[in-house]
N, C-alpha and C positions, 0 to 999 in steps of 0.2 A: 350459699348461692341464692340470689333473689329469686321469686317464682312471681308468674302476672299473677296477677290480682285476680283475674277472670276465669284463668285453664290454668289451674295450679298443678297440674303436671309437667308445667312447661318454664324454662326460663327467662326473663325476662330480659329483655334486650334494652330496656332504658327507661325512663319513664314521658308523658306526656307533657309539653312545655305549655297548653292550654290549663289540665286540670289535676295534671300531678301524677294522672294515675301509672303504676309501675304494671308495664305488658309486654306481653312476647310478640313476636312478627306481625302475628294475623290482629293483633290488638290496637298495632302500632302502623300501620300500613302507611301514611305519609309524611316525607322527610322536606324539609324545605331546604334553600339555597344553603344555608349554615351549617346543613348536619342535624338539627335539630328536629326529634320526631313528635307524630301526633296523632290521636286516636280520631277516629273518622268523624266522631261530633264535633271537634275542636280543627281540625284541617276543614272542615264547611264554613266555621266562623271564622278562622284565620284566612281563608282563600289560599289553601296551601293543595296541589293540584294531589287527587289520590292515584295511586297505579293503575295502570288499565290492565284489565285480567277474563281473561276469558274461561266460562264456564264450563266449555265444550271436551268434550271424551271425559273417562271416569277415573282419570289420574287427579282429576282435583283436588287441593292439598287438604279445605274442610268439607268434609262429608255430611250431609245432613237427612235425617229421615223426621218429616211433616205424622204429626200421629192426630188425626182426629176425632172427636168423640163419638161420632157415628162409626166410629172404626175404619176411616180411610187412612193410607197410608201415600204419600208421596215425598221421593226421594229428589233433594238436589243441593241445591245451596243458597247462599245470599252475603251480600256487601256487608250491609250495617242491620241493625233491627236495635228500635228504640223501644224498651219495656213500660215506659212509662203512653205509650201511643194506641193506638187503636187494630194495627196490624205493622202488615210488610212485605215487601215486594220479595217473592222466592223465583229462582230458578230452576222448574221444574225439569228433571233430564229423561229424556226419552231416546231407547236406540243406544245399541251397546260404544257406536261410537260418537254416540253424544249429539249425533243429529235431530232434528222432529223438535228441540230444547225449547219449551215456553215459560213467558215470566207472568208470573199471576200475583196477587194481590189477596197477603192470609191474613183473614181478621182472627186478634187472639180466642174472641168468642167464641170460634170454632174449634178450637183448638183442646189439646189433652197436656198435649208438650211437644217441644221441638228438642231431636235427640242429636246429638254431633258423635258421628259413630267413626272408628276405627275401618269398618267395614261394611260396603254395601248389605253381605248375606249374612255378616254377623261368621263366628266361630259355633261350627257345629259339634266341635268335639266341646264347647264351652257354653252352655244354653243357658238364658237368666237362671234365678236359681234365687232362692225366697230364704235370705240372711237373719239368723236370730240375734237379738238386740246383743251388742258390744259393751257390756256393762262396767266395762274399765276406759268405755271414751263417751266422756261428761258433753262433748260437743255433737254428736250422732244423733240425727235428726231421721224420722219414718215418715214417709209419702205416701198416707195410702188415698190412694185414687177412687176416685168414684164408681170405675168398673170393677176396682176389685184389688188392681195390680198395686204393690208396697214395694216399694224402693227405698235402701235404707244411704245413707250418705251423709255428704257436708253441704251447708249452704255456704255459697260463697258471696263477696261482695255485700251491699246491702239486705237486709233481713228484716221482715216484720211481718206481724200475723194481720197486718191489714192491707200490707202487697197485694198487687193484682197478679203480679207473675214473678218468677224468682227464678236462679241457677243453683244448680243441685250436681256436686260432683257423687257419682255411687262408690259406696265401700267398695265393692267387690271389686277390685284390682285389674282382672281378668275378663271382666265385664264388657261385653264389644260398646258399649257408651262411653263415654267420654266425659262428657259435661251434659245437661240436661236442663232446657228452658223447661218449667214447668210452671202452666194455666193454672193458677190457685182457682178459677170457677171450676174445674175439672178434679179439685181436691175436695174428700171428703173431711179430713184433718190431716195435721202437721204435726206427730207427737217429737217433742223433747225433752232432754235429760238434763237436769241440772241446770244451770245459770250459765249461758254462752260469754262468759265474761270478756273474751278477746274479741267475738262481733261488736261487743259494745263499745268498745274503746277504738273501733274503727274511726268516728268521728274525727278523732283525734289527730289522723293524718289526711284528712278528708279532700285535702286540696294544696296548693303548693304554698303558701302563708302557715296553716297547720304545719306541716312537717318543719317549716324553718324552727317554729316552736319550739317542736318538739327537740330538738339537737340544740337550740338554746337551753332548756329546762333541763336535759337528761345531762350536761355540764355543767350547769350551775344549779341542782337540786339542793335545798335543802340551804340555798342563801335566801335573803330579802334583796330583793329588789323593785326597781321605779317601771311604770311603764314606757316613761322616754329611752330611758338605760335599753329597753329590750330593743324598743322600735329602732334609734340608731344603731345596735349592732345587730338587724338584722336588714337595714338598710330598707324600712318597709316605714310609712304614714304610721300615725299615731293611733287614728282611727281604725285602720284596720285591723294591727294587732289586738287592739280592743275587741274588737268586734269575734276575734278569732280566737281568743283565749276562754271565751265563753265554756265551750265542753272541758276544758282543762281543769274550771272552775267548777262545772258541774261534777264533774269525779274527782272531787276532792282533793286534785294534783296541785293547785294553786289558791291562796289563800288572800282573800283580801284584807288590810289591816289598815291601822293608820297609827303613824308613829310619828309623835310631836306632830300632831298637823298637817303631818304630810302622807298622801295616800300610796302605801307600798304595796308590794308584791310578796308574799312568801311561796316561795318553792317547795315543795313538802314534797318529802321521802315517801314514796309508796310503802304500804304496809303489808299488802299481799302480793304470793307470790307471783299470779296467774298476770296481774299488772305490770308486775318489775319485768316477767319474761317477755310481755309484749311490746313493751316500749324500748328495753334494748335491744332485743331483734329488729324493731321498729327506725330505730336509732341506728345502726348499723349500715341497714341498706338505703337509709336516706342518706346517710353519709356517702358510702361506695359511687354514691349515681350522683349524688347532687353537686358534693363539695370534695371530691377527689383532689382536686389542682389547690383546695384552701388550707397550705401548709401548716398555718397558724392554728385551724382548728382541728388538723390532725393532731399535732401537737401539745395542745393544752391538753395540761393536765386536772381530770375531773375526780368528782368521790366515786368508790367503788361502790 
């Protein structure tokens, strides 16, 4: 079963018709005339209208507690929040039945992290609790904070040690967090384990041209072929496939050659295993969601 990309706890209900990305309800919040859904950056540029939702009483579906580094603490919620921006419009909740409710304006600078909790008061029979390193999970990343506090987890989505902010799901299962926006100004280091080989190969389904790629390549590994040949069966410009094959090329999944004269393609068989398990789970849920109705390519027969 597919999970969002963003609350990997959660299933995913389709992917975005703007940018590809595969996400659950709260990921996906606008549907246009056709059915087709879309995450809230891409229903802005599509003009696709978003749900109207009211923030008011503490039944609201995401929960969210504001942690700042002078040690404030305010609880509520918000629409969208762009990581790559300067802040974001929160809905502060005041008044048990959600009356008194103001929307204020957090710049991340202020910030520690933003927590999306299961519960306003947290589980008192279950109180954080200071996890020692997972030495059998090569992906398990440590947060520790500039006050002190270490949260040990997964990073989800985009990653890099020169982010300004990032998503952090916590190991601890039981955990009243959820998912965790964390201020890398509010980090003191990010330690990890081993070579995150599956964030890397994220690229590779980056956007809805990448994944067409990929379900071309993960069926025909391991042939030569043209880049016309790709672009007509995947019914996509010349130019673009070009342009998008680039990370396919950089890890070594495609091979440029030239044979008589003519500039081909080689498809190459992954050699590691940590590669082959990501690109056919990869391959699977882009199939499920993308090309369900495309009989032919259920069908064909690929190498194992």
């Amino acid at each position: 079963m597919a999970k969002c990309e963003v609350h990997h706890r959660k299933k995913a209900v389709g992917y975005c018709h703007g940018c590809g990305l595969f996400g659950c309800e709260a990921c996906l919040p606008a549907v246009d005339d056709h059915g087709r859904r879309y995450c809230r950056r891409c229903a802005e540029r599509q003009h696709v209208p978003l749900p109207t939702v009211s923030p008011r009483g503490r039944n609201i579906e995401h929960r969210y507690i504001v942690r700042f580094k002078d040690g404030r603490r305010v609880g509520g919620t918000f629409y969208t929040i762009k990581l790559d921006g300067d802040g974001f419009n929160f809905v502060a909740l005041s008044g048990r039945d959600g009356t008194g409710d103001r929307q204020v304006y957090i710049r991340f600078k202020d910030l520690k992290a933003v927590f999306q909790v299961k519960e306003w008061k947290g589980d008192v029979h279950h109180p954080p609790r200071y996890l020692t390193p997972d030495h059998s999970d090569h992906n398990e990343v440590a947060v520790y904070f500039s006050d002190g506090e270490v949260i040990r987890g997964h990073v989800t989505g985009h990653y890099g040690p020169h982010d300004k902010r990032f998503y952090l799901v916590p190991r601890d299962k039981d955990d009243n967090n959820q998912v965790i926006i964390v201020e890398a100004s509010a980090v003191d280091r990010v330690q990890t384990r081993g070579v995150r080989r599956t964030r890397e190969l994220r690229d590779l389904v980056s956007n809805a041209v990448r994944k067409r790629i990929l379900t071309y390549y993960w069926r025909h590994r391991g042939s030569v072929v043209t880049l016309p040949e790709i672009a007509h069966r995947l019914e996509r410009v010349e130019s673009a496939i070009a342009q998008n094959l680039e990370p396919y090329i950089e890890h070594g999944l495609i091979e440029r050659r030239s044979d008589e004269g003519h500039d081909v393609l080689h498809l190459m068989t992954p050699s590691d295993r940590a590669t082959r398990d990501f690109l056919r789970a990869s391959y699977e849920e882009i199939r499920r969601f993308y090309f369900h109705r495309d009989h032919a390519a259920q069908t064909e027969t690929h190498p194992g």
